[in-house]
N, C-alpha and C positions, 0 to 999 in steps of 0.2 A: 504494500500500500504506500502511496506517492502521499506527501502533503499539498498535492497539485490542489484548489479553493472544489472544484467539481468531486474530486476522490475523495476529499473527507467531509462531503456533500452527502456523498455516497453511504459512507462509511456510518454517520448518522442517522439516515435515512434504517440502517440494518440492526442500529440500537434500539429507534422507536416501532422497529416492529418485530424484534424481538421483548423488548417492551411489554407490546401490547397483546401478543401472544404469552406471556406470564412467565417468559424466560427470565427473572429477575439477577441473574448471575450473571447469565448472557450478554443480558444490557449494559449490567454496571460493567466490564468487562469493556465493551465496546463506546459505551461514554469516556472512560476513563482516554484511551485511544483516540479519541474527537479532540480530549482534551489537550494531551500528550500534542498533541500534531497544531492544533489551535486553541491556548489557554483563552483567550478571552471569549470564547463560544459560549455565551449566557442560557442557552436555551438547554445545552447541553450542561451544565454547570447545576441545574435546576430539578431538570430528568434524572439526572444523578443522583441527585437527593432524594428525590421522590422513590427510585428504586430501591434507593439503599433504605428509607423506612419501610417500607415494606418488606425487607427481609429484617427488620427491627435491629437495623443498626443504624442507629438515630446519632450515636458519636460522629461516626463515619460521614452524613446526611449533611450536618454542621460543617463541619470541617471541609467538603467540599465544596458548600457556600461559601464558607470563610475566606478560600482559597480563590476561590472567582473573584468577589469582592475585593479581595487583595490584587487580585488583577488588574478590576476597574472597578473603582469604589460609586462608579454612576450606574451600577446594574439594579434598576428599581426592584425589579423580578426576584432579583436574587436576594436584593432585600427584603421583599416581600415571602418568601420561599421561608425563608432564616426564621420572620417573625413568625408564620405558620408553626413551624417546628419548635419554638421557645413557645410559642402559645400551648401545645401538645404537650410540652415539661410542664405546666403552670410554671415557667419561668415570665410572671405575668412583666413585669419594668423592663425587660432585655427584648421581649415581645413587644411592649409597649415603643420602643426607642426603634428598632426596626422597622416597626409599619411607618413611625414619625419619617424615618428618611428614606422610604419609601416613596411615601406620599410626596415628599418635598421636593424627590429626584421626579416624579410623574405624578404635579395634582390636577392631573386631567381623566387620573385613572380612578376608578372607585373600587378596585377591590383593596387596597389598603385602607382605604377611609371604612370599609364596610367590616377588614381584619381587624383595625388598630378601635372600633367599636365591639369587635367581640371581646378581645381585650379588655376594655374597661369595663365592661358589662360582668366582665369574672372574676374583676376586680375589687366590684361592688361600687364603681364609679358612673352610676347608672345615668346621672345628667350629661356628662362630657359624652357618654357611652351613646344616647341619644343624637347626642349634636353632632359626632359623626357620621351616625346612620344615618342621617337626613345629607348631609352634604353626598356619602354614597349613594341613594337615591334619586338625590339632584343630577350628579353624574351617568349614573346609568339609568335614566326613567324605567327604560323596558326590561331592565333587569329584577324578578321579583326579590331576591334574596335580602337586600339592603332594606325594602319597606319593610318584610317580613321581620324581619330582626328588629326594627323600628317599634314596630305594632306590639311585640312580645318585651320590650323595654322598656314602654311606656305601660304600658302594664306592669309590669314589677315597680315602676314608681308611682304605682295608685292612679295613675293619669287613665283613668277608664274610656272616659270620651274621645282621649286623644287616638286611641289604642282603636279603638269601632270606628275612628276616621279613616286609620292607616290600614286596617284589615281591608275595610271597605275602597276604599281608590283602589287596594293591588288586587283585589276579585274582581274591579271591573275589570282591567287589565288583561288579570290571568286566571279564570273562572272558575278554573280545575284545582287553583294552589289551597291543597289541605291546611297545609300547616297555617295557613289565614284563616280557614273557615275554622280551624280549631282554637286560633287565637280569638278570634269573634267570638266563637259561643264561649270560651272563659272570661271574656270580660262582660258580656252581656248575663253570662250566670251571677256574674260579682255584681253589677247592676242590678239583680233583681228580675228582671227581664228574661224569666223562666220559661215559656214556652220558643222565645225568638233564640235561647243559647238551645232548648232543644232543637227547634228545625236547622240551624247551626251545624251541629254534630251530625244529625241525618247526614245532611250534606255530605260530610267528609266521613262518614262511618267505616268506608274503607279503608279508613287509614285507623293505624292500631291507634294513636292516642286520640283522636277524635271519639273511635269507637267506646273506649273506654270510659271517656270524659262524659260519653252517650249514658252508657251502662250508670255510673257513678251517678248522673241526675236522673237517672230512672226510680234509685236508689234511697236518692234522697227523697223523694217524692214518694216514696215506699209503696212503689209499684214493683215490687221485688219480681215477681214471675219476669216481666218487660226486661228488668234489669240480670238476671239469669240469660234468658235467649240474648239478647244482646253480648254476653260477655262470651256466654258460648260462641258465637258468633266472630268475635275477634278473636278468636284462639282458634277454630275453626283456618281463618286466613293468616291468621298471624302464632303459630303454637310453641315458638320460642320469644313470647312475650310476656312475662310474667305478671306484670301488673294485675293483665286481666284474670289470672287466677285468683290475683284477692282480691278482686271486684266479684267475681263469678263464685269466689268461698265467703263473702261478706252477704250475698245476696242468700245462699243459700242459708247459711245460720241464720237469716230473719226469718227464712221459710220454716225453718225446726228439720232442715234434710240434713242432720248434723255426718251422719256418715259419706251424703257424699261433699259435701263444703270440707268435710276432714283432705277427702280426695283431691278436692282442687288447694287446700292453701299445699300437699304437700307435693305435689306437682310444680305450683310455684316457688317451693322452697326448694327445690329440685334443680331449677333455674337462676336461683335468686338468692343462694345459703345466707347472703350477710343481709338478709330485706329483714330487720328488726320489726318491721310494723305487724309487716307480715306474719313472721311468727310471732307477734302477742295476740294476732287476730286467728294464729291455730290454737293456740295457748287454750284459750276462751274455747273452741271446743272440747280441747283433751279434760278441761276443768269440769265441761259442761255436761261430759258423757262419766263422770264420776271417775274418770281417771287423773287423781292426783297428783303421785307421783310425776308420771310422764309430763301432765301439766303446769303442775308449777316448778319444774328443770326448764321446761322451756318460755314459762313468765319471764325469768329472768332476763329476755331478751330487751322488755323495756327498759332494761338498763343502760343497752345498748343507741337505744334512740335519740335524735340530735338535738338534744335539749341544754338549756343553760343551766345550770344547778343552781337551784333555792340559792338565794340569798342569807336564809339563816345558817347554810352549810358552811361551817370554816372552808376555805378552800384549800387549805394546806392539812388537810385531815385526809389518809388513807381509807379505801375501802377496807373490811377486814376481810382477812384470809380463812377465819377460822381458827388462828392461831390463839394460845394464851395471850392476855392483855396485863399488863403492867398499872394502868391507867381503867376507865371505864369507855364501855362502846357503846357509842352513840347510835341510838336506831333512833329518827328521823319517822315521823308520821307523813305518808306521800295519798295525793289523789283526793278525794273528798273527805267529809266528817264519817261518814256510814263506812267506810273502809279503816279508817282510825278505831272507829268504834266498833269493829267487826275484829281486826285483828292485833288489838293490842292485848287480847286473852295470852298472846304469846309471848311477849316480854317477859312475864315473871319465870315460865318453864325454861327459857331459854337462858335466865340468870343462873337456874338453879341448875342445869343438866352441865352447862360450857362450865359452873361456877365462876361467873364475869359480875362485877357492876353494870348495872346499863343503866344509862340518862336515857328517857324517853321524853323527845321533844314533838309535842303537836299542836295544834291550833290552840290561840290562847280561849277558845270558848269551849276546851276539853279538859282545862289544865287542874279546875277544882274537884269536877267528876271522876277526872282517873287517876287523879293523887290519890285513891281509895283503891287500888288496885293491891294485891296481895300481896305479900313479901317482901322482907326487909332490903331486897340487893337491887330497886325495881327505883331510880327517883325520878318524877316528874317533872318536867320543866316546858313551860308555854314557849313559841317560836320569838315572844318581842322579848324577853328574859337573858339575863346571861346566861352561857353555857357554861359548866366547869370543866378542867381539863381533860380531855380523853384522847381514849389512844388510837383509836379507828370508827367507822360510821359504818351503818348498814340501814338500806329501805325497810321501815314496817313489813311491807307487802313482801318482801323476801325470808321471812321468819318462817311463815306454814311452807315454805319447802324445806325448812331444815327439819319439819317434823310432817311429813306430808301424810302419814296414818295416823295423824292425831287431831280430832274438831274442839278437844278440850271443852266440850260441851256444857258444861253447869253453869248456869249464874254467876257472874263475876266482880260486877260493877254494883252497887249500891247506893242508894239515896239515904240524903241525910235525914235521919229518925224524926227529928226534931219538924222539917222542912212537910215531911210526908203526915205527921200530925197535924198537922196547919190547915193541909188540903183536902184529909178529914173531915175536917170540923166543919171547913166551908161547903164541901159538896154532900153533907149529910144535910143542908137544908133543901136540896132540891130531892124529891123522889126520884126513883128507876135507878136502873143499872148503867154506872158511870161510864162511856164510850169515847174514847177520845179520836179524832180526825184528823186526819192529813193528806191532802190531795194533789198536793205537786211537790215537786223537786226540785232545785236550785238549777235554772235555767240555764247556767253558766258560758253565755254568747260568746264567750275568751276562746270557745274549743269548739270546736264543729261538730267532729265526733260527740263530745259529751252535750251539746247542745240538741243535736237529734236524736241520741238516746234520749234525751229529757222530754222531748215532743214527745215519744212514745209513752214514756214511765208514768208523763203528769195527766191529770183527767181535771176539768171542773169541778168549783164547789158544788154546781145547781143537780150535776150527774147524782151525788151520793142524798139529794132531795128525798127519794123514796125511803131510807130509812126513816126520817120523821115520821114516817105516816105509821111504825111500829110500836104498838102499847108500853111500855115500861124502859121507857130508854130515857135517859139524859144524854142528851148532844154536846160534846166540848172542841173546840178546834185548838188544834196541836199544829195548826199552819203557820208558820214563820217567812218574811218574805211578800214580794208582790202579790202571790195568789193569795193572799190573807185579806186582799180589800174584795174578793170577788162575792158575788152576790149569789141569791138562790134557796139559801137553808139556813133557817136561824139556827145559831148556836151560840152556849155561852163561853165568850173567850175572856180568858185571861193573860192570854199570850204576852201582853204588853210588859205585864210580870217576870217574863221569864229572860232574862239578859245572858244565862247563857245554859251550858247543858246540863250542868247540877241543879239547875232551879226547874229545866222540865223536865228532870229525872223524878225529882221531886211530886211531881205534878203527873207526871206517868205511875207512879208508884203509889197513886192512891186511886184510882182509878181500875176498873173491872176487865178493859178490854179495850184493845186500842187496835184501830183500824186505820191502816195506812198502805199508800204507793209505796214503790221501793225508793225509800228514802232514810236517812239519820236516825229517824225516829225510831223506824220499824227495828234499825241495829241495838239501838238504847233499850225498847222494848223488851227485845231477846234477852238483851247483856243482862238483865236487870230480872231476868226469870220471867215477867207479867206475860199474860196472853195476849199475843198479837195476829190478826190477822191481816196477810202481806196481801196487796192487788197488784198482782204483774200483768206488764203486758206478753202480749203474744210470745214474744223472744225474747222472755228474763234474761234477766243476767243469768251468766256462767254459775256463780254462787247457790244459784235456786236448781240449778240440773234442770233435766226434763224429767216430764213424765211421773211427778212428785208433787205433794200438797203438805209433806213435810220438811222437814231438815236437818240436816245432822248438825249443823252449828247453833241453831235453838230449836231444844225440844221445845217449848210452849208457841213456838210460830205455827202456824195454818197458814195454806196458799190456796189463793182463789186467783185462776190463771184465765188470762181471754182466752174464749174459742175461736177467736179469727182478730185479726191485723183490727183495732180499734173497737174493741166490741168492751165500751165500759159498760154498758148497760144490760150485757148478760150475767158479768160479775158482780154488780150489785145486785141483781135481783136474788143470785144463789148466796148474796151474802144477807141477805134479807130473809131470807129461807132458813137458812144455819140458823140469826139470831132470834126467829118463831120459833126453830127448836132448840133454842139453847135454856134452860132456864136461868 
């Protein structure tokens, strides 16, 4: 081979189509020979790289950029190439500085202004990240990728409107581009504008994340069969996509088809080992079908999840290992009051078996009620409180897998004698058998998930109406919170009284029988021995099992479970039935 300008024309020409036939050895072989014969050969300088990452020698890929560059430090290309591949390391500032002279050697071009915006956007520099995308847009009108990326950036910056603008120009444009109709219907979902994000995702349904985002708001709308076929659906075309497995195992567990929702999160976890969500959302089956152990081994994945740690968490405080402690271990109350109140039974077992100190710190509206908790090695402390020194931390909810064949089931928690006297006195001047109420759950809008369990769990005041109409009852409301103003059934409250859990422990503990959602309460009730009777919905929680009306963590709970997705008013009626034959 000659270095004649036609021969190594040639000789090029046999790289990119060795190249493109998947010869990648062959290529770099033959670029390298392009180069050798003519170093400033940019194209070939670039090719080089490219093949060399694809045989994942990304050192190599650099260095023969670097090398061009050094040849002719005006090769836009090449500096654009460079920054691609420092964007692929999250070498985000070295990627950043690349597209910059880039752009500076060619601001006629837009895919550096549209690179050096991916950049910032991974950078978390989401406004500068914009102001690029639009400058790439401006330069390539017909190119969609720059609006595209535009549309999905202005959305991460809350900018919704902006976002349904951008989506909308590039669909007129390019009427087939998914990834915009999938950007639309997620901003128009955040908008509120539920049905327009659903015909949105139709739209682009063939595309896995569109389909899914499909499935997901079928879900949320607790159209669960819609949201099953759908998810099948994208695993159908798309079946190395995991997502849709815990979309298609989320839908199923609302159905109660817990064996096959087992089948799909472990499909997806098959696909997907380190998807943390994912396995807590199998977790909740293995919990759900009374397998314990297996279940809470694999709870522990929310530990795993991308979360900031409390703020009351030292942050220089170790998980424990399970080792001996020198100091005392700190276990941390996590998730709601009902789950504090569910599993702080295991603090004191867990002082006495490890033989540890433990500080238990949790909500300061628990801190009076379970400073009564058993055992000398057990001390209580609220989350605004100092902490004393300790030598490691562990989640509450990580406790029942150290002891996973154990409900420790008896009465644990206690009102004060004196408090429960009190309320005695006063509920001995009304007749009938004392009932206390509770009809919603802590709505908690901060969380999605926990926000649409709650839609499902809470029911109205005016639903539990029909009890009134039963001979020998006294009505009391046990509702704390928004739904405490709704209307529909008198009853006598005193909630106003109650400022934190020890005063309606107090107030539960003089009372006959308390009936409540799956809420705090119903966990106090149990902790406390009294009879309570729980109203779940359709797809309880994991804690309630199926297929059950009792429980192994309180014997004195009774469940009254919907027959179908929203049916409170079959459960009161059977709960109205129960109380005609109860004496």
């Amino acid at each position: 081979m000659t270095n004649e300008p036609d021969g190594i024309d040639q000789l090029f020409q046999q790289a990119v189509l060795r190249h493109q036939a998947g010869d990648l050895e062959g290529a770099v072989g033959t670029y390298r020979l392009v180069l050798t014969l003519r170093p400033q050969a940019a194209v070939a300088a670039v090719n080089l790289s490219i093949a060399l990452q694809g045989l994942n020698r990304a050192a190599e890929a650099e260095r023969a950029l670097r090398d061009a560059l050094a040849q002719n430090p005006a090769l836009a290309e090449a500096e654009n190439s460079l920054g691609c591949l420092l964007l692929e390391q999250n070498r985000l500032e070295e990627a950043e500085a690349a597209f910059r002279r880039a752009a500076a050697l060619a601001p006629g071009l837009a895919d550096p202004a549209n690179n050096l915006g991916n950049a910032l956007r991974k950078a978390g520099r989401l406004a500068e990240a914009a102001q690029a995308f639009r400058l790439a847009a401006a330069l390539a009108p017909d190119h969609p990728q720059p609006l595209s990326n535009l549309a999905a950036c202005l959305l991460e910056l809350g900018d919704r409107a902006g976002s349904i603008a951008a989506c909308q120009t590039l669909l007129e444009r390019h009427p087939e581009h998914d990834a915009a109709r999938n950007c639309l219907g997620n901003a128009l979902l955040l908008e509120g504008r539920l049905d327009e994000a659903e015909a949105a995702f139709r739209q682009a349904e063939d595309s896995a994340e569109a389909g899914v985002n499909l499935a997901g708001l079928l879900y949320d709308l607790e159209r669960f069969d819609e949201a099953t076929e759908t998810a099948r659906a994208v695993i159908a075309r798309h079946p190395a996509f995991a997502p849709a497995c815990n979309t298609l195992g989320n839908a199923l567990l609302a159905l109660g088809r817990l064996e096959d929702a087992e089948a799909a999160f472990r499909r997806g976890l098959d696909l997907a080992p380190k998807d943390a969500q994912m396995a807590l959302n199998f977790a909740a089956v293995l919990l759900k079908q009374g397998r314990f152990r297996e279940g809470w081994a694999t709870y522990e994945a929310r530990r795993l999840l991308p979360r900031l740690p409390p703020p009351w968490l030292p942050a220089d405080l170790p998980p424990w290992t399970g080792a001996p402690l020198d100091k005392p271990l700190l276990v941390h109350a996590e998730q709601g009051l009902g789950d504090c109140l569910q599993f702080c039974r295991y603090a004191p077992a867990l002082a006495e078996r490890a033989g540890l100190e433990v500080v238990l710190q949790v909500p300061p509206e628990l801190t009076r009620l379970l400073g009564g908790l058993s055992g000398d090695r057990v001390r209580v402390v609220g989350r605004n409180a100092p902490l004393p020194a300790c030598a490691a931390h562990l989640p509450l909810m990580s406790l029942p897998g150290l002891m996973p064949d154990s409900f420790l089931p008896e009465p644990y928690l206690t009102a004060d004698a004196g408090a429960v006297a009190a309320w005695r006195r006063r509920l001995a001047a009304t007749p009938g058998r004392k009932v206390g109420l509770v009809w919603a759950g802590d709505p908690r809008p901060f969380s999605k998930i926990a926000h649409l369990l709650d839609r499902r769990r809470s029911m109205r005041r005016e639903q539990l109406a029909p009890l009134a109409a039963l001979p020998g009852l006294c009505l009391i409301s046990l509702q704390k919170g928004a739904a405490a103003a709704q209307r529909g059934l008198e009853l006598l409250d005193w909630t106003a009284e109650l400022h934190d859990m020890a005063d309606t422990a107090a107030l539960v503990a003089a009372l006959d029988l308390v009936i409540s959602v799956d809420t705090a309460v119903a966990h106090l009730a149990g902790a406390l021995g009294k009879p309570v009777w729980l109203l779940s919905r359709f797809d309880g929680c994991w804690r309630w099992q199926q297929g059950r009306d009792d429980s192994p963590w309180y014997p004195s709970l009774r469940l009254f479970r919907q027959s179908r997705h929203g049916d409170w008013a079959g459960v009161v009626q059977r709960v109205a039935e129960a109380l005609a034959e109860t004496p």
